[in-house]
N, C-alpha and C positions, 0 to 999 in steps of 0.2 A: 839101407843107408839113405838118410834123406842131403837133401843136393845146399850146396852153401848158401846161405841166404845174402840175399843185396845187399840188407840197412848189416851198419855195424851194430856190432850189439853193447847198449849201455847198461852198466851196473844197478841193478835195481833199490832206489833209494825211497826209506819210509816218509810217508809225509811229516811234512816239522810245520809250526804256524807260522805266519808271517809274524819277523820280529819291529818291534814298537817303535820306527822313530822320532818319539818325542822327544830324545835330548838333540838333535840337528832341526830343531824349530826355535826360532828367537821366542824369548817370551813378549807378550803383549805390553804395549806401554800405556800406562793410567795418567790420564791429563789430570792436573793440579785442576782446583776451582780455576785460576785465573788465567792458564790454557786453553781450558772448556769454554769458559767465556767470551776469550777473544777468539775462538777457531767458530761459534756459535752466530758472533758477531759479523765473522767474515762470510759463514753461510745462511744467508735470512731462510731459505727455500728448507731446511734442518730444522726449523723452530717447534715445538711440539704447536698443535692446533687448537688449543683451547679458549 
């Protein structure tokens, strides 16, 4: 007869994958031309460098 053990004992559960959440992510918002332009305007240090 072996003696009772400390840990409770939990129910043996098979691995499941983590589920995906990308519906509780906002989606991305896409600036108009003339958004881009003024948020572009307001950041000079943003400018591409060519």
């Amino acid at each position: 007869m072996t003696p009772p053990s400390d840990r409770p004992s939990r129910p043996v559960q098979t691995y499941a994958p983590p589920t995906p959440r990308v519906s509780k992510q906002k989606p991305g918002k896409v600036l108009s031309a003339a958004e881009r332009a003024a948020f572009l305007a307001a950041r000079p240090d943003l400018k591409p460098k060519s």
